[in-house]
DRENSE-579682 format. One record per residue (C-alpha): x, y, z; residue in three letters. Coordinates in steps of 0.1 Angstrom, whole numbers, padded with zeros to 4 digits, always signed. Example, Ala and Ser with C-alpha at 12.3 -4.5 7.8 and 13.67 -1.06 7.14 Angstrom:
2
+0123-0045+0078ALA +0137-0011+0071SER 
END
This chain:
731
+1247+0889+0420UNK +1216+0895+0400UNK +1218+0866+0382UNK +1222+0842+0411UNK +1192+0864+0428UNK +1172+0856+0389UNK +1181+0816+0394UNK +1170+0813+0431UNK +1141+0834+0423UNK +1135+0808+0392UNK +1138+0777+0413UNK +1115+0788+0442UNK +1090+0798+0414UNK +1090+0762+0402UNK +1090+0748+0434UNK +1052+0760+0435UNK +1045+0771+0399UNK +1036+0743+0382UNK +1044+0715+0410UNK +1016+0723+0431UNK +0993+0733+0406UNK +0959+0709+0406UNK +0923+0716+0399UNK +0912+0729+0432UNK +0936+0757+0431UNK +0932+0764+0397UNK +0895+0773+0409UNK +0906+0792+0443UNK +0942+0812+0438UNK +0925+0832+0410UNK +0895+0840+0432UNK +0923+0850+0456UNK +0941+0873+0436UNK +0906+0892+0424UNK +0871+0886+0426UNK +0838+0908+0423UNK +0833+0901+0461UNK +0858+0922+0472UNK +0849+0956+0467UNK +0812+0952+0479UNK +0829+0932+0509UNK +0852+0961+0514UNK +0825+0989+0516UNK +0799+0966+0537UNK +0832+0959+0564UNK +0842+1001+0559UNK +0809+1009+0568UNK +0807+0982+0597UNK +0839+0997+0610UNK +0824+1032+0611UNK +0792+1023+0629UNK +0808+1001+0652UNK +0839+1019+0663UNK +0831+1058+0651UNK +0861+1083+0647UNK +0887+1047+0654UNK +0865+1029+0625UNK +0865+1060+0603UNK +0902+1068+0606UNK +0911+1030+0600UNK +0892+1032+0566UNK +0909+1066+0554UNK +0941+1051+0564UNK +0935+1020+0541UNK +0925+1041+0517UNK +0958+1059+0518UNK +0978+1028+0522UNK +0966+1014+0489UNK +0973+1046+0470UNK +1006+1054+0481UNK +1015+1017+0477UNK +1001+1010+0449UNK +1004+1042+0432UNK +1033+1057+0438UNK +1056+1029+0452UNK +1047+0996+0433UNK +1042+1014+0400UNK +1071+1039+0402UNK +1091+1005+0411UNK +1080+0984+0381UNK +1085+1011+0358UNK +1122+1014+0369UNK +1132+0979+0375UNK +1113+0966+0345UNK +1115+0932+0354UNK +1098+0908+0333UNK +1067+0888+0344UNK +1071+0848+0350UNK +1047+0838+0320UNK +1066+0860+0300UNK +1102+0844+0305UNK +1095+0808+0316UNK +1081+0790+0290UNK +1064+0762+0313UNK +1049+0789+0336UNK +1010+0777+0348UNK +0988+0804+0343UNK +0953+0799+0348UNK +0944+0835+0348UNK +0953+0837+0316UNK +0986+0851+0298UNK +0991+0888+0296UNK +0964+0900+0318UNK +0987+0931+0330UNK +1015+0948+0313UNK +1032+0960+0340UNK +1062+0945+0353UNK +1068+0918+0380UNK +1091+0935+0404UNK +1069+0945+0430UNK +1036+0930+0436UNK +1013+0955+0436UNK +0991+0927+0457UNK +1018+0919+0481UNK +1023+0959+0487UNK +0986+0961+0492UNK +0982+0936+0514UNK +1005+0939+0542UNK +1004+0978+0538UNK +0963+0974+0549UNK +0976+0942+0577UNK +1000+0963+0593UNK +0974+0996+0592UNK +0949+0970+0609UNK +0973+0958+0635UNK +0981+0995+0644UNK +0943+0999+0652UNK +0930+0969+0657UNK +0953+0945+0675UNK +0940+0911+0674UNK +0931+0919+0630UNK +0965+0903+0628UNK +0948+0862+0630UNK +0926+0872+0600UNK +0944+0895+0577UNK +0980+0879+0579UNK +0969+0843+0569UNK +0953+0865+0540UNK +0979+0881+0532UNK +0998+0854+0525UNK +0975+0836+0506UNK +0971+0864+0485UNK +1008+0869+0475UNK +1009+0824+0476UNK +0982+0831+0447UNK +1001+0856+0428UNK +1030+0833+0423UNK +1007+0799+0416UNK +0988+0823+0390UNK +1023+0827+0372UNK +1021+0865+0381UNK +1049+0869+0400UNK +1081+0854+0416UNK +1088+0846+0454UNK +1113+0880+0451UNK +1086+0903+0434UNK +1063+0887+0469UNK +1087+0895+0492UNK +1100+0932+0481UNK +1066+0939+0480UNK +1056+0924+0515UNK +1086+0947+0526UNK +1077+0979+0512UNK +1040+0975+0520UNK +1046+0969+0555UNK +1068+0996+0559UNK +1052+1020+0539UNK +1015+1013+0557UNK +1034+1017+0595UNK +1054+1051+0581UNK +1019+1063+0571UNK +1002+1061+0600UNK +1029+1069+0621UNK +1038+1099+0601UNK +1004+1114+0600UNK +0998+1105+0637UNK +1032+1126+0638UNK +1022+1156+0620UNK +0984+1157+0632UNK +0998+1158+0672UNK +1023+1186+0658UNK +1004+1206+0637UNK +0967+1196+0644UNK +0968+1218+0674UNK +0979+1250+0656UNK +0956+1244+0624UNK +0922+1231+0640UNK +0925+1232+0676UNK +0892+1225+0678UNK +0890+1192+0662UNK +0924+1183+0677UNK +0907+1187+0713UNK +0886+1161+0704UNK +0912+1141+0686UNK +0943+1147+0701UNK +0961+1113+0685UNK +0945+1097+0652UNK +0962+1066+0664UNK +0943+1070+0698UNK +0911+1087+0686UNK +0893+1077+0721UNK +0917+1097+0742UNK +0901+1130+0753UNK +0919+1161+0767UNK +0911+1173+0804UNK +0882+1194+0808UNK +0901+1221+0816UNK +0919+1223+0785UNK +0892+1222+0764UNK +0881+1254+0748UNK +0844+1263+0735UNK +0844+1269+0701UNK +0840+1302+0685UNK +0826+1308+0651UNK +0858+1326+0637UNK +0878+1298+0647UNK +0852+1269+0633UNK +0850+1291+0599UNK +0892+1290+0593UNK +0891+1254+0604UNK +0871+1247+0575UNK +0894+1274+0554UNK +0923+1255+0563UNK +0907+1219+0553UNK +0896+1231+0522UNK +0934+1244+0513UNK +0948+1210+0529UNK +0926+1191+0506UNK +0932+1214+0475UNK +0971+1210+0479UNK +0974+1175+0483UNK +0950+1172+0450UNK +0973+1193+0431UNK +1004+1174+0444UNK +0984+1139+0435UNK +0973+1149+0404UNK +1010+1163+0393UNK +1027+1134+0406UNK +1001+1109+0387UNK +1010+1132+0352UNK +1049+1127+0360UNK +1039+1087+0362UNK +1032+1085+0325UNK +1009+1059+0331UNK +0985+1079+0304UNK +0996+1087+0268UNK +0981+1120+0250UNK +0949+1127+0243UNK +0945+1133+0201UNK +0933+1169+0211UNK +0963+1175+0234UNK +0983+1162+0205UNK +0966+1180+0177UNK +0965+1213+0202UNK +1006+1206+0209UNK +1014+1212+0172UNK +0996+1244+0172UNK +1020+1253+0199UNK +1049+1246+0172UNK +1031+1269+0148UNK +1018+1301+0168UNK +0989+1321+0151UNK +0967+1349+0157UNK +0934+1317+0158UNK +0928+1284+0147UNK +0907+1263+0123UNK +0884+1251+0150UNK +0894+1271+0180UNK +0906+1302+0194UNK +0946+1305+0202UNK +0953+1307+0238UNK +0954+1266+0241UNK +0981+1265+0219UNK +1003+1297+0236UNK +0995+1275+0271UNK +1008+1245+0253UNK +1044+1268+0240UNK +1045+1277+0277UNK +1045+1244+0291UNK +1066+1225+0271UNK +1091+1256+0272UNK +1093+1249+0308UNK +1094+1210+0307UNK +1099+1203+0277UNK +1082+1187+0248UNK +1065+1160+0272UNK +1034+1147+0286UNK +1042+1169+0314UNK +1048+1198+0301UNK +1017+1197+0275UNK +0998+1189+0312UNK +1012+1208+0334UNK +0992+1241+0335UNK +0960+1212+0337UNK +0965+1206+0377UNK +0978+1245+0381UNK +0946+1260+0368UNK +0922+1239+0387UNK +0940+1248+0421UNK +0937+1284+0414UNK +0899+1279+0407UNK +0897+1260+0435UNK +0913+1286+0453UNK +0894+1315+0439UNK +0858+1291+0446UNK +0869+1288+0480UNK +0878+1320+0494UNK +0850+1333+0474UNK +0821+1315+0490UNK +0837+1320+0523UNK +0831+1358+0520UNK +0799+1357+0504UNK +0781+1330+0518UNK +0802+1306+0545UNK +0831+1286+0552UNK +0817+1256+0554UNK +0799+1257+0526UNK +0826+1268+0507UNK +0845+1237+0516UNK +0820+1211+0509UNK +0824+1232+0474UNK +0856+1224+0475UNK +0846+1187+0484UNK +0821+1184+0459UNK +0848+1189+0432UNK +0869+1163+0439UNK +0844+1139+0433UNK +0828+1151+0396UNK +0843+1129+0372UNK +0840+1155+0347UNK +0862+1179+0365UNK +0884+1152+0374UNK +0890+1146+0340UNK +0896+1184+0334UNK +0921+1184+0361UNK +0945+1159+0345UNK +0938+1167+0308UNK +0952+1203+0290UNK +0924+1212+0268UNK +0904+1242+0259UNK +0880+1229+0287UNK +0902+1241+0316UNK +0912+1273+0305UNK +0875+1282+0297UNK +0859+1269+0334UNK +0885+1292+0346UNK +0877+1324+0328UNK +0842+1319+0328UNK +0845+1314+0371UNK +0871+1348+0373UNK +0848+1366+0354UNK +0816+1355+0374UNK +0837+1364+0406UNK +0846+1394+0392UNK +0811+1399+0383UNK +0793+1398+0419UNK +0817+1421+0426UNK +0811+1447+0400UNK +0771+1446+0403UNK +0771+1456+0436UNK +0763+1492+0444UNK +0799+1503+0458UNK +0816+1484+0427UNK +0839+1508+0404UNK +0847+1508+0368UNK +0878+1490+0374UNK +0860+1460+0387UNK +0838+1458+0354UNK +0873+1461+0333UNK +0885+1428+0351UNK +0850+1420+0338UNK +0859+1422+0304UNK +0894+1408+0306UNK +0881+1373+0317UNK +0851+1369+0298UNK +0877+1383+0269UNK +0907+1358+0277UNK +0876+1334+0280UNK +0865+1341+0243UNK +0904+1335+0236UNK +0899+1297+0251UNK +0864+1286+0240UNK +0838+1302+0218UNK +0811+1290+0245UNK +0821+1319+0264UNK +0797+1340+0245UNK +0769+1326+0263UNK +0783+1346+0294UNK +0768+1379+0274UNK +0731+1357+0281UNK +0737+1349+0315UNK +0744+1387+0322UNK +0709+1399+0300UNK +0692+1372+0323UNK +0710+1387+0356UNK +0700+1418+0348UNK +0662+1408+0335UNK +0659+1385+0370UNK +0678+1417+0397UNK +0659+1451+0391UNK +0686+1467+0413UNK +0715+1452+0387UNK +0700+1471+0360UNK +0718+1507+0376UNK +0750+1496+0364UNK +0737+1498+0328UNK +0736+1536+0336UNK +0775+1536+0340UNK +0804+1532+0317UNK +0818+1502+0334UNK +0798+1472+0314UNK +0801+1490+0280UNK +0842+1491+0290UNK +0841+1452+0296UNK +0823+1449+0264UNK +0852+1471+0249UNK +0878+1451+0261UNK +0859+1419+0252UNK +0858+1430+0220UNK +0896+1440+0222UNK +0907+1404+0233UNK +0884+1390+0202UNK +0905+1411+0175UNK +0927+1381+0167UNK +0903+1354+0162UNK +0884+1380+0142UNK +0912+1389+0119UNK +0926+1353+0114UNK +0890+1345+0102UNK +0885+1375+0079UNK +0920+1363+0063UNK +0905+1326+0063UNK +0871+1336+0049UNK +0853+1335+0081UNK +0858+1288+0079UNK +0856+1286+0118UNK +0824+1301+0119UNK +0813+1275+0093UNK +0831+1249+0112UNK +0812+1256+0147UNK +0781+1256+0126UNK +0786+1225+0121UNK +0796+1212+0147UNK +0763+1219+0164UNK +0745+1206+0124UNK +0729+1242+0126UNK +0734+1243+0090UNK +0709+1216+0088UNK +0668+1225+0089UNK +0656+1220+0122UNK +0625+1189+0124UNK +0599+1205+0144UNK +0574+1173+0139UNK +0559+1154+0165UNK +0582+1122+0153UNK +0613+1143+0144UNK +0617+1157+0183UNK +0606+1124+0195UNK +0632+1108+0171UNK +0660+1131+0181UNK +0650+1130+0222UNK +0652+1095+0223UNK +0685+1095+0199UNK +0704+1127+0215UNK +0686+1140+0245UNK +0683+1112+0266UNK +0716+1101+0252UNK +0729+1137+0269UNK +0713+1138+0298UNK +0728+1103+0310UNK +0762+1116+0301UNK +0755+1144+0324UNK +0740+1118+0356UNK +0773+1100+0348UNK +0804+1127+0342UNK +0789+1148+0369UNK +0775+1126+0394UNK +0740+1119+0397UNK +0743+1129+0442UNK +0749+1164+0429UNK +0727+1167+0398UNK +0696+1159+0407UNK +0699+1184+0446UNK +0716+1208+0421UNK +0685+1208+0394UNK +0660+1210+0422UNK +0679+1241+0437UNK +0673+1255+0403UNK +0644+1249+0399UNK +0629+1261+0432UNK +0650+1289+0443UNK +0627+1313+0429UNK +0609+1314+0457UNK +0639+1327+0479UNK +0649+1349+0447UNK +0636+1383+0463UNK +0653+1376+0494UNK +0689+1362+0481UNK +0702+1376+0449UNK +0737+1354+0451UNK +0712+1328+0443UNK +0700+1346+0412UNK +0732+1351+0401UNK +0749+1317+0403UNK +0711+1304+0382UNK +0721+1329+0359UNK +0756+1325+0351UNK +0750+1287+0351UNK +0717+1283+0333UNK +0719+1295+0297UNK +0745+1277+0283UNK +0726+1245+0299UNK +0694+1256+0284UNK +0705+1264+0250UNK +0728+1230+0246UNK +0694+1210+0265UNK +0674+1226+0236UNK +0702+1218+0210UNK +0698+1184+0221UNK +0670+1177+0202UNK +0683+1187+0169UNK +0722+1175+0172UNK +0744+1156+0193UNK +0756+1174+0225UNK +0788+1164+0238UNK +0791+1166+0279UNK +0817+1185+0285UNK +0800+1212+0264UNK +0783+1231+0294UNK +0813+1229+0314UNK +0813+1261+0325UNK +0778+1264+0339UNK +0790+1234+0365UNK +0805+1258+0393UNK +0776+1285+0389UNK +0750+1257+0392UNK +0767+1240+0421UNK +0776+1271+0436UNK +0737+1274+0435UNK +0731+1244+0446UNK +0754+1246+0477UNK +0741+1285+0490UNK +0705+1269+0486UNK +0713+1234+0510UNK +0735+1254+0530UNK +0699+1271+0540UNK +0684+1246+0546UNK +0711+1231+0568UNK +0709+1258+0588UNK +0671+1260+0587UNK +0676+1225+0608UNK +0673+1199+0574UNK +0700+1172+0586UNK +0687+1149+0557UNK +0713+1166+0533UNK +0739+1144+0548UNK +0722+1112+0535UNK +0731+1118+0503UNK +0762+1143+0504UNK +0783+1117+0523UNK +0774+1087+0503UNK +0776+1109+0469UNK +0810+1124+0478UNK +0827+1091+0490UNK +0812+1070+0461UNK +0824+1099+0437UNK +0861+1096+0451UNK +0861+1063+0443UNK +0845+1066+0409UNK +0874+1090+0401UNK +0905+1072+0414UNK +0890+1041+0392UNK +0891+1064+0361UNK +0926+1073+0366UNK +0937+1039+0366UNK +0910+1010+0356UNK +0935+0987+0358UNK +0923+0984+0393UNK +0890+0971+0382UNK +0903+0941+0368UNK +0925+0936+0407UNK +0893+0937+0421UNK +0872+0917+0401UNK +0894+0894+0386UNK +0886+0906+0351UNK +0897+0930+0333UNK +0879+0961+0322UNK +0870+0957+0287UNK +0886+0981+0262UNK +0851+0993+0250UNK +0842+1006+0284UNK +0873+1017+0295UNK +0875+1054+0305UNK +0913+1054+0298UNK +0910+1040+0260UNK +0919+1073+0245UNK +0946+1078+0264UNK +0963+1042+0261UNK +0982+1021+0239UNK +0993+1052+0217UNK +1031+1047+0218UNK +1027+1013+0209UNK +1005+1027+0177UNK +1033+1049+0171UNK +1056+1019+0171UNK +1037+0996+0151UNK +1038+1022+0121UNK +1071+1030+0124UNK +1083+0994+0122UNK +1060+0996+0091UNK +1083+1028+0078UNK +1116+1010+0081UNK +1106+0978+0067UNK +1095+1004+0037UNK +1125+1020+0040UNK +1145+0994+0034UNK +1137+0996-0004UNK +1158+1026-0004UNK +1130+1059-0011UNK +1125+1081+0019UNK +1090+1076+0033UNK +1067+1096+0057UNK +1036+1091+0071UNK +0998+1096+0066UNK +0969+1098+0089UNK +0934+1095+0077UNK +0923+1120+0108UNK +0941+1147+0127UNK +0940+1126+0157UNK +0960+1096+0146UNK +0979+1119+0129UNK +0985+1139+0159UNK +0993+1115+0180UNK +1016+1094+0156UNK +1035+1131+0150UNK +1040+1131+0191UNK +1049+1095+0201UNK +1073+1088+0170UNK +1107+1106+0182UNK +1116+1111+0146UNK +1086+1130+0141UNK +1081+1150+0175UNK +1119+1162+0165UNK +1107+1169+0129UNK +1076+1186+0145UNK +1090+1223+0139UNK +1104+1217+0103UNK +1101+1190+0075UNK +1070+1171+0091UNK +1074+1131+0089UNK +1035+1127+0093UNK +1008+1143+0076UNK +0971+1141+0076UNK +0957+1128+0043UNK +0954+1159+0011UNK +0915+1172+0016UNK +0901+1197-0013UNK +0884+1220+0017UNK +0893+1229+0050UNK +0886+1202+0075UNK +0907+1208+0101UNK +0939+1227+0105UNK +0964+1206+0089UNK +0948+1220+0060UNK +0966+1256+0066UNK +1000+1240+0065UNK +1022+1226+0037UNK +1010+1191+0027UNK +1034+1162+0015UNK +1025+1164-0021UNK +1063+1180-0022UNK +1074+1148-0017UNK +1076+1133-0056UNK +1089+1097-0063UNK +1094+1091-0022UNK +1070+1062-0002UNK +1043+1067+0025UNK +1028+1044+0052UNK +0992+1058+0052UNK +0971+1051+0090UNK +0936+1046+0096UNK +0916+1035+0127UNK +0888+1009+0126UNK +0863+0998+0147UNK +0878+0978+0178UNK +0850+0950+0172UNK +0834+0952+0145UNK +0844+0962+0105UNK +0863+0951+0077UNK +0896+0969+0070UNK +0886+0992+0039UNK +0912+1001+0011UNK +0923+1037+0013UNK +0907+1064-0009UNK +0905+1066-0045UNK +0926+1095-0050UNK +0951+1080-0033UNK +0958+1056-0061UNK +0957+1083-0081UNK +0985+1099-0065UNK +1006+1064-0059UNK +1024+1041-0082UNK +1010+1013-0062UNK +0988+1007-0027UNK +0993+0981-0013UNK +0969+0972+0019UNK +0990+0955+0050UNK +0958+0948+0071UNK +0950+0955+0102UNK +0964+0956+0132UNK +0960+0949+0168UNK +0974+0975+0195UNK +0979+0956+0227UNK +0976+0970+0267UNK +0971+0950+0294UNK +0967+0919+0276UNK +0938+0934+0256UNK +0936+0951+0224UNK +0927+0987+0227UNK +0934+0997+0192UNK +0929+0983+0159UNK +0944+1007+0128UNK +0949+0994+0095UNK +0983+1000+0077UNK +0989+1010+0036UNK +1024+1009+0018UNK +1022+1036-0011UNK +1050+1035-0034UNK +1060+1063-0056UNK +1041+1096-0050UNK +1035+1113-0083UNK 
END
């Protein structure tokens, strides 16, 4: 049955791929299937819609939006993965493909465009009736292009026509459903005036209209805020399970430590790695069990933010908190990824919760021991959470009426237990000779004499401060820096009269200060001041909130437009592939967000095809990495290795005389007399001759001999290029 589905599926393909193919549609079906039009056309007709028709135009536009992700997202992706149907250009040798071969990876069966397209015609028929004379014949023409481009057959078009009609009408209809059933219970007071999304214009009688209260506006916005939370952490854990990303080399390199549990770490403290033993105890040793706890721990800060700012400021602005986080790239990124990063942002926010707690005049010692166990447990996840003992000298310098907790046992007990929680690192370096404290050193190059000259600050502003503060604009949205730094920098005027606003400058200020300063000696890396980002916006939001209420609707201009163009900023970072649907060309590697992430199982293949053909000659052979990264990952996506992980390893980072990361603590291959080795080393993507390995390790080998370098495809590009040594005969 399949194969006569494959052969009528081969012949329609023919009938229009090559027989119609001529000049003039080689110039219009590849505009058709993505151009750099579209997305500008998209927001100028979004925006349109929302002028013009209001709460029916808004709605519309959300319900796009939805379309396309579930369609896209979870049913044309999930799909492809499964069926794994070849594309035409890759199986027809005659195929005419004038978007070139291998622009996508994916598979054929369905078309993502197909999906898309009648998902958003049906959606737009639902709301707009007469939609169907323009966005049908599009429709069609779209999918018409996908199969003259070669991309797809006449089956993959029609499957996916199917599923994205269906899918767009069992959206709407489905939240239409559940808004008219549960709208009325959750937020009856927006459901008044909505009482159908599909029917946004129909109003209730007057007489069943109730006036709004202010308890009931302030768990509306509760409820949002929980709403929007949940279905983040049910997006995010669903786009974890999709294994469209690989590792990250820290979440690799981190994952090992899991495998070897110690009181600390070469470079960092140990909880990452106990997270890591607890995730992949539960799931398994996979992506999503190393990620897991990633989406878990930034729903329980958004959590604690919310309900937090709720009781000390309002609910509203605690759910435009909420809001604002969705659409930070940085935090985004934190969200998805299982670094040190999360676990520190959460500690350092429990402990500055905790905190306003504890310094008010009815707080009790216990309060001030939760203190200490975050910042502690904080110390346990990032060294950085040492700055928290500054933002508390400057709470205390900045809020007179703080200071009378000095006079009681509670913040000398959280510096106890702080202290308590610190006694592993601080025994694992004493047996170590103290090498992380060298290694942070330098990492931040304060080992090196600091250039107070005219031209040496100058020099290092232009080359790392400017460099840092652009990263900042970028990873954390320049709609909520630039409010946030001018809440900081003028709230001392309402200082006397709101001491939240003290506190969130002070638990979010320091660390910023001292890395800012740092700047112009070293390179700062932006995710360094990661947990001054809820205390500053937490600042930011208790200041606008006043001046909301103080009658200053300007805020909207750019909270709206900063929000919505942040949301779509971060749904493009977790899968740029859609940058090159849009535009019609592909994202190139060098400014792809996802390049550290990709392409790293086919790394891991193309050096284990290596290892056989070496093994062939009969001597065992393992694996060498010139950095823990590649050495990481290669140890993760090589099933030999990951099941070797816990034992004999297969892959090794390369023999260093000192400490340079924490390979160095475990046994090395030098064990390993008379057998072979594959040794790995990334180049530049671009740019760079392949380089012939290190002198010592001739010196160690019979013979080198240098394979090249090699490409690592995705997507039709090459995201990776490593370069590949056989060493014969370890002495």
């Amino acid at each position: 049955m399949m194969h006569w589905f494959q052969a009528l599926d081969s012949r329609l393909f023919h009938w229009v791929n090559p027989t119609l193919s001529n000049s003039v549609f080689d110039v219009i079906m590849p505009f058709l299937s993505g151009n750099r039009f579209f997305v500008p056309a998209f927001l100028a007709l979004s925006v349109l819609l929302v002028w013009k028709s209001k709460a029916r135009g808004a709605i519309f536009v959300g319900m796009i939006i939805l379309g396309i992700l579930l369609g896209d997202t979870l049913l044309s992706n999930t799909l492809k993965h499964l069926i794994a149907r070849p594309r035409p250009f890759n199986t027809i040798l005659d195929a005419h493909i004038p978007l070139g071969m291998g622009t996508t990876g994916s598979g054929s069966m369905p078309s993502s465009h197909a999906v898309n397209w009648f998902s958003a015609t049906v959606i737009a028929f639902i709301f707009y009736r007469k939609s169907w004379r323009f966005m049908l014949p599009m429709a069609l023409l779209v999918s018409f292009s996908r199969i003259y481009n070669g991309m797809h057959y006449p089956g993959d078009i029609l499957v996916g026509a199917i599923l994205g009609a269906g899918s767009g009408a069992a959206l709407v209809w489905t939240l239409d459903a559940l808004w008219r059933w549960q709208g009325r219970r959750w937020f009856p007071l927006w459901w008044q005036n909505f009482p159908s999304l599909m029917q946004p214009e129909l109003k209730l009688p007057a007489n069943q209209i109730q006036p709004p209260t202010q308890v009931a506006l302030d768990q509306q916005w509760i409820r949002l805020g929980y709403v929007l939370i949940f279905v983040q952490l049910f997006a995010r854990l669903l786009y974890i399970k999709s294994g469209r990303i690989d590792l990250q080399e820290d979440e690799a390199y981190q994952w090992i430590w899991s495998k070897h549990l110690a009181l600390s770490y070469y470079s960092k403290p140990p909880l990452i790695a106990y997270v890591h033993w607890l995730g992949t105890h539960i799931w398994g040793d996979t992506v999503f069990g190393i990620r897991f706890f990633s989406p878990i721990i930034s729903t329980v800060v958004s959590i604690v933010m919310l309900n937090f700012l709720a009781r000390v400021v309002n609910a509203r602005a605690a759910f435009w908190m909420t809001a604002l986080r969705t659409a930070v790239p940085l935090l985004a990124v934190g969200s998805v990824l299982m670094t040190i990063d999360p676990l520190s942002v959460m500690f350092w926010t429990f402990a500055m919760v905790t905190g306003w707690r504890a310094v008010q005049e009815n707080s009790t010692t216990r309060d001030w021991c939760w203190v200490g166990l975050w910042m502690g447990l904080g110390f346990l996840s990032k060294y950085t959470a040492l700055f928290q003992y500054l933002s508390w000298a400057l709470f205390f310098a900045l809020w007179p009426s703080a200071r009378k907790q000095l006079r009681r046992p509670g913040p000398y007990l959280a510096v106890l237990i702080n202290l308590l929680c610190a006694l592993p690192v601080l025994i694992w370096n004493y047996q170590h000779d103290w090498i992380t404290v060298e290694h942070v050193a330098n990492d931040g190059s304060l080992q090196q004499a600091w250039d107070f000259t005219l031209s040496g600050l100058w020099g290092n502003f232009i080359r790392y401060t400017l460099g840092f503060v652009g990263a900042e604009m970028v990873v954390l949205n320049p709609f909520f820096v630039i409010p946030t730094l001018w809440a900081a920098l003028v709230f001392w005027q309402r200082k006397r009269r709101n001491p939240l606003l003290v506190y969130f400058f002070s638990m979010g200020v320091p660390i910023t200060a001292c890395y800012f300063l740092l700047t112009f000696h070293a390179r700062v890396q932006p995710n360094w001041i990661a947990p001054a980002i809820l205390p500053l916006f937490s600042l930011a939001v208790v200041y606008w909130d006043d001046r909301w209420r103080a009658g200053l609707r300007a805020i909207k201009y750019w909270l709206i437009p900063g929000t919505s163009l942040g949301c779509v900023v971060v749904l493009l970072m977790h899968n740029t592939s859609w940058v090159g649907k849009i535009t019609g060309r592909p994202l190139p590697p060098r400014l792809d967000t996802m390049r550290r992430v990709t392409a790293w199982k086919d790394t891991a293949d193309i050096v284990e095809q290596a290892r056989q053909k070496l093994l062939a000659e009969g001597k065992d052979v393992f694996i060498i990495g010139s950095h823990y990264g590649i050495t990481s990952e290669l140890t993760f996506n090589n099933p030999i290795a990951k099941a070797a992980v816990c034992g004999e390893p297969l892959v090794y980072f390369q023999k260093t005389k000192t400490p340079v990361n924490q390979f160095y603590f475990w046994p090395g291959f030098m064990h390993r007399k008379g057998q072979n080795a594959i040794y790995v080393q990334e180049l530049d993507l671009d740019r760079g001759e392949p380089v012939p390995p290190v002198k010592e390790f001739r010196r160690m080998f019979d013979s080198v001999t240098d394979l090249g370098a090699f490409y690592v495809m995705s997507r039709g590009q090459a995201f990776r290029r490593i370069q590949l040594c056989e060493c014969r005969g370890l002495r």
